[in-house]
C-alpha positions as CSV (number, residue, x, y, z in Angstrom):
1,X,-14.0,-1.3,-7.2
2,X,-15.6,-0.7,-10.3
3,X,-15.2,3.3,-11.3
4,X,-18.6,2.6,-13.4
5,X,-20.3,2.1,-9.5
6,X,-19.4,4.9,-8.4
7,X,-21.2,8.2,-8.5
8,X,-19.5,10.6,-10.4
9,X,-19.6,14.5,-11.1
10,X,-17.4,16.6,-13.7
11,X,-17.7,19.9,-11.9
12,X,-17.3,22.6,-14.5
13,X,-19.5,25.1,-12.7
14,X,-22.5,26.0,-10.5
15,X,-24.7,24.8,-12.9
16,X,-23.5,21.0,-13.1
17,X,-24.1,21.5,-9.2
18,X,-27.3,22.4,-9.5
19,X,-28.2,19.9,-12.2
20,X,-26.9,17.2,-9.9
21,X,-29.4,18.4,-7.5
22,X,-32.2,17.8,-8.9
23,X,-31.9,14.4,-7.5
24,X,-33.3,14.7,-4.0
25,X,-30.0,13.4,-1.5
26,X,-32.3,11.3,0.0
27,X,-32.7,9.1,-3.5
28,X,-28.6,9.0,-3.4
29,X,-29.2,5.9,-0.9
30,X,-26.0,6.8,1.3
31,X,-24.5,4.4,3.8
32,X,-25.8,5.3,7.2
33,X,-22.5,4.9,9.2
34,X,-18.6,5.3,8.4
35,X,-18.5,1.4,9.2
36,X,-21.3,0.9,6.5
37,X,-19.3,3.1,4.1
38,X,-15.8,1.3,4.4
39,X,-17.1,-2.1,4.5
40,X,-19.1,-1.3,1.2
41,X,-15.4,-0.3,-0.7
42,X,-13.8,-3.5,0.8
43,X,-16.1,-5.8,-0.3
44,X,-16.5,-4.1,-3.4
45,X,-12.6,-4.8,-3.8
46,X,-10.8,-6.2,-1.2
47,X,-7.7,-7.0,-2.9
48,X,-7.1,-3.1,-3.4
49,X,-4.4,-1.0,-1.6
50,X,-6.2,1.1,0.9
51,X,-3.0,1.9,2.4
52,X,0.9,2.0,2.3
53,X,2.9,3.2,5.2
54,X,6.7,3.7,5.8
55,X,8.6,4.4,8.7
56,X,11.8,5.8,7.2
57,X,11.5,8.9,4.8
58,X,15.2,7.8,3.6
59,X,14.0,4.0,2.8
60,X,10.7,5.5,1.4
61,X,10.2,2.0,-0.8
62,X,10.2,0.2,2.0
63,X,6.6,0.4,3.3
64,X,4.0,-1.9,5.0
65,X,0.8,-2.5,2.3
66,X,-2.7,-3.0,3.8
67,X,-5.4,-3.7,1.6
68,X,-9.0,-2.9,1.5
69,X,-9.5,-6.3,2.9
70,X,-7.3,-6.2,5.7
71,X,-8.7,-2.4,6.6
72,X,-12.2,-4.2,7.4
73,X,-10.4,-6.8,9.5
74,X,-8.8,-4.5,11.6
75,X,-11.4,-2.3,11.7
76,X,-14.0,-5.4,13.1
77,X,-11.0,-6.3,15.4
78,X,-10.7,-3.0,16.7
79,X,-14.4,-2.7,17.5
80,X,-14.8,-5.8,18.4
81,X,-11.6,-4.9,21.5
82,X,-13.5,-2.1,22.7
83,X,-16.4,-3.6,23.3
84,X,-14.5,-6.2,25.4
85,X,-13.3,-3.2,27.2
86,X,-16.6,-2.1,27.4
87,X,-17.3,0.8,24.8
88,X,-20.8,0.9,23.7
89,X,-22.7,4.0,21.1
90,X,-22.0,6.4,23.8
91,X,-19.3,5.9,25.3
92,X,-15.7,7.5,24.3
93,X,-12.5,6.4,23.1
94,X,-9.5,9.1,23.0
95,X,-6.7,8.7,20.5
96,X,-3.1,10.3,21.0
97,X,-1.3,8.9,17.8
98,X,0.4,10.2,15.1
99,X,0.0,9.2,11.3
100,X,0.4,5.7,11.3
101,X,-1.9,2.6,10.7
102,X,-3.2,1.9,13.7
103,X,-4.5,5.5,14.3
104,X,-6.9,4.8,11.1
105,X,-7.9,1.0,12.6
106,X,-8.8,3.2,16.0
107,X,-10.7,5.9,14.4
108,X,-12.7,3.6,12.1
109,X,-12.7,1.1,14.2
110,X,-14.1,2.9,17.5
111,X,-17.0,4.7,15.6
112,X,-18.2,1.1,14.5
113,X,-18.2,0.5,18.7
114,X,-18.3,3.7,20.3
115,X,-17.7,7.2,20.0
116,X,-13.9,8.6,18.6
117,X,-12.2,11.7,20.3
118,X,-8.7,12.4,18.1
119,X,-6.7,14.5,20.9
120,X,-3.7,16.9,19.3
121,X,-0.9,15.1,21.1
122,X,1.3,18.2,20.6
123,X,-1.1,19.8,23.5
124,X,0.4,19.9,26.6
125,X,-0.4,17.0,29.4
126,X,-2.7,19.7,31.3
127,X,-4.7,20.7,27.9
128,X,-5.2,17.2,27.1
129,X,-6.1,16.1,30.4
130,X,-9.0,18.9,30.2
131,X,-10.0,17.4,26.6
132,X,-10.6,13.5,28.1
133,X,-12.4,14.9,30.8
134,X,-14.7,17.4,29.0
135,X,-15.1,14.5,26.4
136,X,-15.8,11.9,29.1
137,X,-12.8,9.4,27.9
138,X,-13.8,5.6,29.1
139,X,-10.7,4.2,27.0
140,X,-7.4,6.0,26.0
141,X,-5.4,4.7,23.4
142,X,-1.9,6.0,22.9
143,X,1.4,5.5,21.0
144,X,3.8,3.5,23.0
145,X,7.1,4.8,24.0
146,X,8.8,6.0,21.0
147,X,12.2,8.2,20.3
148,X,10.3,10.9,17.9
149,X,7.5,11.7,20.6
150,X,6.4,12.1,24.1
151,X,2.9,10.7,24.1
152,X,3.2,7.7,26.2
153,X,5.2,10.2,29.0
154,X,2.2,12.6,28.7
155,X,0.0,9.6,28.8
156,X,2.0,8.5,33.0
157,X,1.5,12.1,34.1
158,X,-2.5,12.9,33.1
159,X,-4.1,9.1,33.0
160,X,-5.2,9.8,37.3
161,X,-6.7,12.6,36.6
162,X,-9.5,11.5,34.2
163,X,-11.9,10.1,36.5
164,X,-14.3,8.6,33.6
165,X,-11.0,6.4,32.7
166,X,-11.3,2.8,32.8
167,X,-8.6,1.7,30.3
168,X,-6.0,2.5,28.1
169,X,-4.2,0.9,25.0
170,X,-0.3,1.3,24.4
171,X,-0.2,1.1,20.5
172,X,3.0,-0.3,19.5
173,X,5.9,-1.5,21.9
174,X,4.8,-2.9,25.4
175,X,6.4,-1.4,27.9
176,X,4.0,-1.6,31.1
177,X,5.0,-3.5,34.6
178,X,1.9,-3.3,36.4
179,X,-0.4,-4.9,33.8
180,X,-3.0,-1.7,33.8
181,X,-2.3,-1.2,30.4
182,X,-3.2,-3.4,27.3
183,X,-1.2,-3.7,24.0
184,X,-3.3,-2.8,21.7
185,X,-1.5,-4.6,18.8
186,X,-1.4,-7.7,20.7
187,X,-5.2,-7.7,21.7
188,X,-6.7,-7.2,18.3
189,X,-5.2,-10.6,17.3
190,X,-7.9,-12.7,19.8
191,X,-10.6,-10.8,17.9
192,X,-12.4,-12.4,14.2
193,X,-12.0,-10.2,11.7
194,X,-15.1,-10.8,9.7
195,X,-17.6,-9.4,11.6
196,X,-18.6,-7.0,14.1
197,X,-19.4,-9.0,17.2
198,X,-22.2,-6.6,18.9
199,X,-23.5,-7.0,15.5
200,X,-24.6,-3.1,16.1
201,X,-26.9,-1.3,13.5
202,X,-25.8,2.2,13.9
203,X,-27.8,5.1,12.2
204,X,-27.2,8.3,10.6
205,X,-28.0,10.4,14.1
206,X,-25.5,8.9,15.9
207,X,-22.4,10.4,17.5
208,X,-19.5,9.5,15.6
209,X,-16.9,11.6,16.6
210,X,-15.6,14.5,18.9
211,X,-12.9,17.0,17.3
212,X,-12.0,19.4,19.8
213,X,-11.3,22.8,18.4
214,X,-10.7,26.5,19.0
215,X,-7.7,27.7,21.4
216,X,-5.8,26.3,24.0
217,X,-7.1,28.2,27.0
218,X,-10.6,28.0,28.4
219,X,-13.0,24.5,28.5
220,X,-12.3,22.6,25.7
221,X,-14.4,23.0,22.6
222,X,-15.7,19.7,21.2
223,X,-17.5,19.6,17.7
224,X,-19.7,16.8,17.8
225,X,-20.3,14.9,14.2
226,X,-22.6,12.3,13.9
227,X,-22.4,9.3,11.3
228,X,-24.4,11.0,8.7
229,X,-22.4,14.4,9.1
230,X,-19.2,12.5,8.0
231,X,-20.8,10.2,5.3
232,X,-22.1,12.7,3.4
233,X,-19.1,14.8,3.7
234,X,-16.7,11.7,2.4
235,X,-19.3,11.5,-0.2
236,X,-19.9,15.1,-1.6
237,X,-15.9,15.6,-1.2
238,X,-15.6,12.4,-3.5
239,X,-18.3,12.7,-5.7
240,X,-16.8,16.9,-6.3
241,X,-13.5,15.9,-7.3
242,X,-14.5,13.1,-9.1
243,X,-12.0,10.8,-7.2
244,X,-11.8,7.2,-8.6
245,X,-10.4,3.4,-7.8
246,X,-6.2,3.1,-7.5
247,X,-5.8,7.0,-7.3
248,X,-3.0,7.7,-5.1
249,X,-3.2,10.1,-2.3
250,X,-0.3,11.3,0.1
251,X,-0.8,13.0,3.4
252,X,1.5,13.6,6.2
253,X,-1.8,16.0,7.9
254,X,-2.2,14.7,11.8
255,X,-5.9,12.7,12.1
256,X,-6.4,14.7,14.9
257,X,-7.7,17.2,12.7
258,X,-10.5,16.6,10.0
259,X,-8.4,17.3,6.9
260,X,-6.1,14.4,8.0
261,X,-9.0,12.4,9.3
262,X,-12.1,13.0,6.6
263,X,-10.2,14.3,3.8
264,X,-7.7,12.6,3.8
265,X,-9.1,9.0,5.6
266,X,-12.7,8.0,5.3
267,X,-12.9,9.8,1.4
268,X,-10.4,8.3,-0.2
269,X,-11.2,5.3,1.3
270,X,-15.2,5.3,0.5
271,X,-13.8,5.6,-3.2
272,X,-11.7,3.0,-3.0
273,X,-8.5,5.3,-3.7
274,X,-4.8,4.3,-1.9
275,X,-3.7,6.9,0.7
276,X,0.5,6.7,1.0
277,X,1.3,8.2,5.0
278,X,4.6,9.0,5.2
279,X,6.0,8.4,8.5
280,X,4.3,8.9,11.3
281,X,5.4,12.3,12.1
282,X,3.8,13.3,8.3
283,X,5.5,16.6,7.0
284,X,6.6,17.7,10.2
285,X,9.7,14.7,9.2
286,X,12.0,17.0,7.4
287,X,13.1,14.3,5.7
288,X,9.8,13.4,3.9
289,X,9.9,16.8,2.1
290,X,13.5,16.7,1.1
291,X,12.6,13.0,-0.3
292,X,8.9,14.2,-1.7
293,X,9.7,13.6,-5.3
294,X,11.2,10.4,-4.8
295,X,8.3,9.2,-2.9
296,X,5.9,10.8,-5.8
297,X,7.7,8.7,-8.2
298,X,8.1,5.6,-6.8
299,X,4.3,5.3,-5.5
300,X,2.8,7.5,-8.7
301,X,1.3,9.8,-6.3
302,X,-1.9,11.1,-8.0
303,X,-2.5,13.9,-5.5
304,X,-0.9,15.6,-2.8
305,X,-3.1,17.1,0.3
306,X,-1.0,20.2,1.2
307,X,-0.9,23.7,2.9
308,X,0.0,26.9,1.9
309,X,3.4,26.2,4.3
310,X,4.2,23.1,2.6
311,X,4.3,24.3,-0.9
312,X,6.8,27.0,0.3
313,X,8.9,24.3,1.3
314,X,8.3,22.3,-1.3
315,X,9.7,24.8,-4.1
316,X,13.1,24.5,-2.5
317,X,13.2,21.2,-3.2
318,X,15.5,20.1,-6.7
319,X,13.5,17.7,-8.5
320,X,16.5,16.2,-9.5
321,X,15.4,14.6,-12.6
322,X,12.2,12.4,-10.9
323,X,9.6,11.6,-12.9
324,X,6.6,13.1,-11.3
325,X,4.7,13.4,-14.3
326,X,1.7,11.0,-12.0
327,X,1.2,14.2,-10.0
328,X,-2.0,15.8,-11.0
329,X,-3.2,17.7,-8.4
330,X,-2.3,20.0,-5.1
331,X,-5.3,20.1,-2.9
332,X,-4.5,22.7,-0.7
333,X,-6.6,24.2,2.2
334,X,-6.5,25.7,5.8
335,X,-5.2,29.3,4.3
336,X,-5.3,31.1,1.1
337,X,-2.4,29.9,-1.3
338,X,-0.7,33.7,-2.4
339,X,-0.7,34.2,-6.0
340,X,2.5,34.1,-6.3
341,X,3.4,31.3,-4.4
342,X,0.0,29.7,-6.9
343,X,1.9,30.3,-10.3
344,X,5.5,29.3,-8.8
345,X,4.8,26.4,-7.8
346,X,2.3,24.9,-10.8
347,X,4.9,26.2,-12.9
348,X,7.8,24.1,-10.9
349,X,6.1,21.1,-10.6
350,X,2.9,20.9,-13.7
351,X,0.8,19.5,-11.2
352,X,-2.5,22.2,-10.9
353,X,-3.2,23.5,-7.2
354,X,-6.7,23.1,-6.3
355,X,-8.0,25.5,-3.4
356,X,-11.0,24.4,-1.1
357,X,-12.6,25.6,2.2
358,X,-13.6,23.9,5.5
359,X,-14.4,24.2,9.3
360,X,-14.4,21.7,12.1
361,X,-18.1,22.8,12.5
362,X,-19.2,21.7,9.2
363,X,-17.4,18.1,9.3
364,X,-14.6,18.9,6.6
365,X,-14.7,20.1,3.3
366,X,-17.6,23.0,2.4
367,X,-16.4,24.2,-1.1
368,X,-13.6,23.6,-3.5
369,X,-12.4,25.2,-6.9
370,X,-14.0,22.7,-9.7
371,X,-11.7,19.6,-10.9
372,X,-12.8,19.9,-14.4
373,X,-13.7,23.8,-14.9
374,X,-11.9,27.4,-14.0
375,X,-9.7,27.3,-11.1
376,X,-9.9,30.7,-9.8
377,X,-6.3,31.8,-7.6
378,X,-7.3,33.1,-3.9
379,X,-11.1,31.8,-4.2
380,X,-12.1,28.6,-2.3
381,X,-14.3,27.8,-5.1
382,X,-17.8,26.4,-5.4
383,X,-19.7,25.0,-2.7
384,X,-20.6,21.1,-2.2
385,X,-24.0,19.7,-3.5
386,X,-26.6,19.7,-1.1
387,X,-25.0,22.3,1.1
388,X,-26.2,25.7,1.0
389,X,-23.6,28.7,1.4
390,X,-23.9,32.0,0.9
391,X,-22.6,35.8,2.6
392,X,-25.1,37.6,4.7
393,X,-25.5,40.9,6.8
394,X,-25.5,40.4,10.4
395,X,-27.1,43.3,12.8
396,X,-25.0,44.6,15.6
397,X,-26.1,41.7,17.9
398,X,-25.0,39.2,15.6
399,X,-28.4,38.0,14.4
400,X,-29.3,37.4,10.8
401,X,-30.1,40.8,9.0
402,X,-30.3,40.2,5.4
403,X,-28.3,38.2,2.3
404,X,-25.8,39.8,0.5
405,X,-25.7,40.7,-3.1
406,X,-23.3,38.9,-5.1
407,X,-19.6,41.0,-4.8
408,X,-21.1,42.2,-1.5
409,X,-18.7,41.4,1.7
410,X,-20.7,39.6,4.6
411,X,-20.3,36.7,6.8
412,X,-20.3,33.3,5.4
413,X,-22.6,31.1,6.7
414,X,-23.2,27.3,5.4
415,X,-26.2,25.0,5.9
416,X,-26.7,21.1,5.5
417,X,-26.0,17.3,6.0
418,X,-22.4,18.3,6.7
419,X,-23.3,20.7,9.6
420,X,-22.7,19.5,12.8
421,X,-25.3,19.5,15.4
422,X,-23.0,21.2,17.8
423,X,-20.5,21.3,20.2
424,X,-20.9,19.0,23.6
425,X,-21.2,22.3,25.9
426,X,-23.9,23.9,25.3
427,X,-22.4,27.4,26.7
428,X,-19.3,27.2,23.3
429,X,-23.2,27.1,20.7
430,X,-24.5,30.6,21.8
431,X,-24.3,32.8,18.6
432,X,-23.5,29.7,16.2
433,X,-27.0,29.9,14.6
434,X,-27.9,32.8,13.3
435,X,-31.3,31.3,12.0
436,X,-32.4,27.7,11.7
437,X,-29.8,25.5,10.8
438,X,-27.5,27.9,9.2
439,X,-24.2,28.3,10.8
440,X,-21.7,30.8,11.0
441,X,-18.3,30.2,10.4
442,X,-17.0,33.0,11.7
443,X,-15.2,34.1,8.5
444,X,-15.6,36.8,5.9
445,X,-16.1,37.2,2.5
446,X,-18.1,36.9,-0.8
447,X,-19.7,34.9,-3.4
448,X,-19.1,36.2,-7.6
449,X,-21.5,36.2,-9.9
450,X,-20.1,32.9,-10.9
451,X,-21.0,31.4,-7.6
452,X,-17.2,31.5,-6.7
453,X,-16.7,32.0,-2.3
454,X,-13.9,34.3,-1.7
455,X,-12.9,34.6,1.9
456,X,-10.8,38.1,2.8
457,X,-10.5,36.9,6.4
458,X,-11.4,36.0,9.8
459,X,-14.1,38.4,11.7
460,X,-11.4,38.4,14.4
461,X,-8.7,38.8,11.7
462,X,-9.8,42.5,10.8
463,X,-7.1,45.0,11.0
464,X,-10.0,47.7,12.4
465,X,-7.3,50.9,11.7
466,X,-9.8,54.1,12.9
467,X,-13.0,52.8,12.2
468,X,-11.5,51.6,8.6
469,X,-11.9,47.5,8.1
470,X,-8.3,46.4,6.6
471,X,-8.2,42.5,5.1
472,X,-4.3,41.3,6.3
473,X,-4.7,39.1,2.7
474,X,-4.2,42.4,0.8
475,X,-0.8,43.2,3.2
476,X,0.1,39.6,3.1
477,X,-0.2,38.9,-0.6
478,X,1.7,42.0,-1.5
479,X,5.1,40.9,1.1
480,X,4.5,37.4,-0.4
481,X,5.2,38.7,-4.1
482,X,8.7,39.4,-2.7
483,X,11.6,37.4,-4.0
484,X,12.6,36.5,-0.5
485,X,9.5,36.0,1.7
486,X,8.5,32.6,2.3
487,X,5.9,33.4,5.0
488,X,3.7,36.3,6.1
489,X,0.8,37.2,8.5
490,X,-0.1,40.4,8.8
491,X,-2.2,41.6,12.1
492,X,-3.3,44.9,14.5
493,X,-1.1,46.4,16.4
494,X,-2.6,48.5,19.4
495,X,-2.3,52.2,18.8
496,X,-3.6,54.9,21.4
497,X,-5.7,56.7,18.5
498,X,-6.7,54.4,15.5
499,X,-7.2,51.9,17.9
500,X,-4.7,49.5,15.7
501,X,-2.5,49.7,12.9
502,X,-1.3,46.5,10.8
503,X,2.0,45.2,11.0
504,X,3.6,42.4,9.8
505,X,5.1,39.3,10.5
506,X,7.9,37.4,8.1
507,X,10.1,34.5,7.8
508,X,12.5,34.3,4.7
509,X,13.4,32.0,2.6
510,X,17.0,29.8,3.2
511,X,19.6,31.4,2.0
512,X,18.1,35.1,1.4
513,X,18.4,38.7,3.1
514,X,16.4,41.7,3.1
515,X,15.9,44.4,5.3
516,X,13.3,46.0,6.9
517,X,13.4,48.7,5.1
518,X,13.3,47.3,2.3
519,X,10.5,45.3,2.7
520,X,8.5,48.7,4.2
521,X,9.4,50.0,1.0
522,X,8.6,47.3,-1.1
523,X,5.0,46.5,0.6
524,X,4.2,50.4,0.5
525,X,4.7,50.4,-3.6
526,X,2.7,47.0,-4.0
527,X,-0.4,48.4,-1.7
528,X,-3.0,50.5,-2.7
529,X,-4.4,51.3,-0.2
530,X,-2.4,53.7,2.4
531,X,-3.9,52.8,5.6
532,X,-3.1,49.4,5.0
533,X,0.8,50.1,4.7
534,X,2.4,48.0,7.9
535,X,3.8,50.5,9.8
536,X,6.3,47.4,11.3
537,X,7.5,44.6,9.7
538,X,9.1,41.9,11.9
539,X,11.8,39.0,10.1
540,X,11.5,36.0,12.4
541,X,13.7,32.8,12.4
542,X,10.5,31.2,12.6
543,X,6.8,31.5,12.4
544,X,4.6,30.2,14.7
545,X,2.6,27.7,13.0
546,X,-0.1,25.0,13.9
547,X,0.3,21.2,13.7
548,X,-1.4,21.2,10.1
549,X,1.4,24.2,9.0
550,X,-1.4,27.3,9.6
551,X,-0.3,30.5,10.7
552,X,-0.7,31.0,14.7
553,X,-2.0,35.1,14.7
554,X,-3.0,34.9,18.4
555,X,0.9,34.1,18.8
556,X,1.6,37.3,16.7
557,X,-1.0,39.3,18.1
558,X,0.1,39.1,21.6
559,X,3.8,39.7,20.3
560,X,2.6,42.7,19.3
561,X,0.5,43.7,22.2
562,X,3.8,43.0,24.0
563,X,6.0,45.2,22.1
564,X,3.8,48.2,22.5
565,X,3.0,47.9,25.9
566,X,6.9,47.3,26.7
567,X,7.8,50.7,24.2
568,X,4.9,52.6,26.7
569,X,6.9,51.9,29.4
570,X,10.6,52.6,28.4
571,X,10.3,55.8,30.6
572,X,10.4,53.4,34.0
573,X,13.5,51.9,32.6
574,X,15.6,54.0,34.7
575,X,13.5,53.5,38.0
576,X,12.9,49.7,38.0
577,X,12.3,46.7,36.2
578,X,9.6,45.9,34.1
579,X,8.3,42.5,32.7
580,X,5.5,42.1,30.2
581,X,3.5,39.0,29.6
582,X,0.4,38.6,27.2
583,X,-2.2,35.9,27.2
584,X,-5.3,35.0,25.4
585,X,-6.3,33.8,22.0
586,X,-9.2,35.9,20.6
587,X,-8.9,40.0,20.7
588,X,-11.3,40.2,23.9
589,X,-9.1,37.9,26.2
590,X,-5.7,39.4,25.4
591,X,-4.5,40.5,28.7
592,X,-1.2,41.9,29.4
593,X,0.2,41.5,32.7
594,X,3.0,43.5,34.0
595,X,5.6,43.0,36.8
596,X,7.4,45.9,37.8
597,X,10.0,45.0,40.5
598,X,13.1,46.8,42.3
599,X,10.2,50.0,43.5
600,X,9.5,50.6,47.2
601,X,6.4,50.2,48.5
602,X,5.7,54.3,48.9
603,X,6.7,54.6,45.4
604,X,4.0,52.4,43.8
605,X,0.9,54.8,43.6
606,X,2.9,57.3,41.5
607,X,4.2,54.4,39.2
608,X,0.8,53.1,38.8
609,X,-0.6,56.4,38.0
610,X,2.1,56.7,35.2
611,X,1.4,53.5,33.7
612,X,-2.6,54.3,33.9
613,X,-1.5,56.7,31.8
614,X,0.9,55.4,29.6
615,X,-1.3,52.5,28.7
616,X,-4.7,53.8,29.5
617,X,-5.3,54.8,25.3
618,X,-4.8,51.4,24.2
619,X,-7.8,49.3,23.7
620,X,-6.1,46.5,25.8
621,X,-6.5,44.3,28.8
622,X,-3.5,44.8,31.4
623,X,-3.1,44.2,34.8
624,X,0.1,45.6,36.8
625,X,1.5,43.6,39.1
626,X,4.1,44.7,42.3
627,X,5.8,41.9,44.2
628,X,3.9,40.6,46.6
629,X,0.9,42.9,45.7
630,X,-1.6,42.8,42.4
631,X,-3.7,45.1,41.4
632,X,-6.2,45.5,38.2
């Protein structure tokens, strides 16, 4: 592909946003589907890599190369399968595979036919089970049986209990007896791969996609995007960082989530840029991160797409002498990148890390630090042409009050092409809107004279210490500045008269000690402001982390629900046995359930008094439970 056909952007500031904008979006002529937008690249230049993939992080130059070409094949092919199997605009196709080339034929390839659901196959069988059925799945396709993962076992025990399936796919090796089941890679080959044969004209409005999101308890929450959601996205994100032909991207980020999927998949790919996947299993393969230089050498990787998580990893890995002088950029989202985990790293590596900003809810990408003009460290930068952003009052109901002045702390809320229309049940979109088309994205923080986004948390993420809003980023940044940190989250502890005080969470570094007190000493002379000292700090073998490397708080917010409900109660540790067990994602379901056996039956009501009172302070959910008797 010609670079000169491209459009192209040097961000430097707001104002070369605004400038651009002046242009109605309308005049841009955008493809109306993804199908449009790929087969646009490849025939622009087929003979391009659009892809390399190898299996074995150790024999990293030996990979599989797919070109732009061959992408549009199997992406007809694909399309063309499911309609065989029946998939038409509305009907659903559910993926379970990990980073491989298939999963990007099935994704592209079902949203030219039908409509794609990418399932986290880390879930367990009963979550994803719930997923198909709230999406509606008519055709499952899943990785095969394979040593590194349990899909196609999850696949035997759930595939009954989704009465809208009619079919499944078994990507890879063919294993089945009873002929239910139909190898994907096997099929495809009867197909042509020069045309789509429902010879479908799909428009912008349509359903493209369902990425489920939220927590893991409850109905499943799935984000609807339709075709002109995720071509503008692909398109701003491209067009903002100025990505050209033959630059090399590498991400080992799961396509069940839209940084692996969007980011990561249909932008690179509507630029006609190479995107290197690293085994299947991404950076969760240990040994793609201890090989990461060699693979940046040997495929002159332009830019990696990272986490804050992987960069800490990354710095403890020798460079050994590699040229990786190709390496220009670390785009790096999902958290805030510490400062001093920032200058560390650009200073071990010379490549420059550039922060951006997304939700599920807004297709992908909603702001990023310019490519060409001042990176600002902890900001998410400037936001995307055409989409409107900004911070804003809300009253006590949650409804619009007024916008903030610039500095001024509110909730960010985004509007435009990239919003979605919202999620398939229609109970998870009350309190989305807060006024026509502007959506909330349920996080906080503030836009600089500059037009710079700063985020300084989650609404839910608030340390709320006697009435007194504490940002865990300020408690967090100051434990990261330590020499042997690695990680840190901090959260809210329940306490029986602030209401909750911030603690914190760590994991350190191979190789390093430090104690607790050292750390409470260290924090308390880094933060300035007192109420936001941790009054606990917590060194963990390991933090709880999501499947794209973000920190898990629910997990650490019910640990330390847990360890103050089971401190309440050390004065029954003499009379019986207690057990304590917390639930719940968001503040308002936590619910902390506790057993207390080895008591006889006449001796309960005076127990349960004491534990009424015990526990009664605490802002928290709990429900004690007797043997054989439960009580609220």
């Amino acid at each position: 592909m010609d670079p000169a056909a491209l459009t192209r952007l040097r961000v430097h500031t707001l104002a070369d946003i605004e400038a651009f904008e002046r242009v109605p979006l309308e005049q841009r002529a955008l493809p109306h589907s993804t199908y449009a937008m790929i087969r646009q690249t490849a025939l622009a230049d087929p003979g391009q890599a659009a892809l390399y993939y190898f299996a074995d992080a150790d024999t990293y130059d030996v990979s599989v190369c797919i070109t732009y070409e061959q992408l549009l094949g199997r992406i007809h092919q694909t399309a063309n399968l499911l309609q065989h199997l029946g998939i038409g605009p509305n009907d659903v196709i559910s993926l379970l595979l990990p980073n491989i080339p298939q999963a990007h034929f099935l994704l592209l390839g079902g949203q030219a036919s039908g409509i794609v659901n990418p399932v986290n196959f880390f879930l367990e069988p009963r979550q994803i089970a719930d997923i198909l059925r709230a999406a509606g799945t008519k055709v499952l396709a899943a990785l095969g049986p394979h040593p590194g993962f349990s899909i196609w076992e999850k696949v035997a025990s759930i595939r009954r209990e989704v009465p809208s399936l009619q079919g499944v796919l078994q990507v890879g090796d063919f294993s089945d007896e009873d002929g239910s089941v139909v190898n994907f890679d096997r099929a495809i080959e009867m197909y042509p791969t020069n045309a789509l044969l429902s010879e479908r004209r799909i428009t912008s409005d349509e359903s493209a996609t369902l990425f489920h999101t939220g927590g893991t308890t409850g109905m499943p929450k799935l984000a609807r995007h339709t075709h002109g959601n995720e071509v503008y996205n692909a398109w701003a994100q491209g067009v903002t960082m100025d990505v050209v032909p033959q630059e090399v991207r590498l991400s080992g980020l799961p396509l069940f989530h839209v940084n692996g999927a969007i980011a990561n998949g249909l932008m690179p790919f509507s630029r006609g840029a190479t995107v290197v996947l690293p085994t299947a299993a991404g950076y969760r393969n240990r040994a793609v991160v201890r090989n990461i230089w060699k693979i940046v050498e040997h495929y002159h990787v332009n830019m990696i797409s990272a986490v804050p998580t992987l960069l800490s990893s990354l710095l403890q890995v020798p460079i050994d002498g590699r040229d990786i002088s190709s390496l220009a950029i670390m785009r790096c989202g999902t958290a805030p990148v510490p400062k001093q985990l920032h200058t560390a790293f650009e200073a071990y590596t010379g490549a420059t890390i550039i922060e951006g900003y997304g939700l599920t809810e807004a297709t992908s990408i909603s702001a990023v630090n310019p490519r060409y003009g001042e990176k600002r460290v902890g900001s998410i930068g400037l936001r995307l042409p055409y989409q409107l952003m900004k911070a804003v009052q809300l009253t006590s109901t949650g409804a619009y009050g007024r916008d903030c002045a610039s500095n001024e702390v509110g909730s960010i809320v985004v509007k435009g092409p990239n919003v979605f229309p919202g999620y398939v049940d229609e109970q998870h979109n009350k309190k989305l809107w807060i006024q026509e088309g502007w959506l909330d994205t349920g996080d906080v923080g503030f836009q600089d004279t500059d037009g710079y986004f700063w985020l300084i948390g989650r609404t839910k993420d608030l340390i709320i210490r006697g009435g007194n809003n504490i940002e865990p980023k300020m408690i967090e940044e100051a434990l990261y500045a330590h020499p042997a940190v690695e990680l840190a989250a901090a959260v809210g502890k329940p306490d029986a008269y602030a209401g909750e005080l911030p603690i914190a969470y760590v994991t350190l570094k191979q190789g390093m000690t430090v104690s607790v007190e050292e750390l409470k000493t260290y924090a308390a002379g880094m933060i300035s402001e007192r109420a936001a000292i941790p009054k606990d700090i917590i060194i963990m073998e390991q933090m709880p982390l999501t499947d794209v490397g973000k920190i898990v708080k629910t997990v650490l917010r019910r640990d330390a629900v847990k360890r103050v409900h089971e401190e309440a109660l050390q004065f029954l540790r003499d009379q019986a046995m207690v057990a304590v067990a917390v639930t719940g994602n968001d503040a308002s379901e936590i619910l902390s359930t506790i057993t207390i056996t080895g008591v006889r039956p006449e001796q309960r009501p005076a127990i349960r008094e004491r534990v009424e009172k015990a526990l009664g302070a605490f802002t928290v959910n709990y429900r004690l439970v007797f043997p054989e008797v439960a009580d609220r």
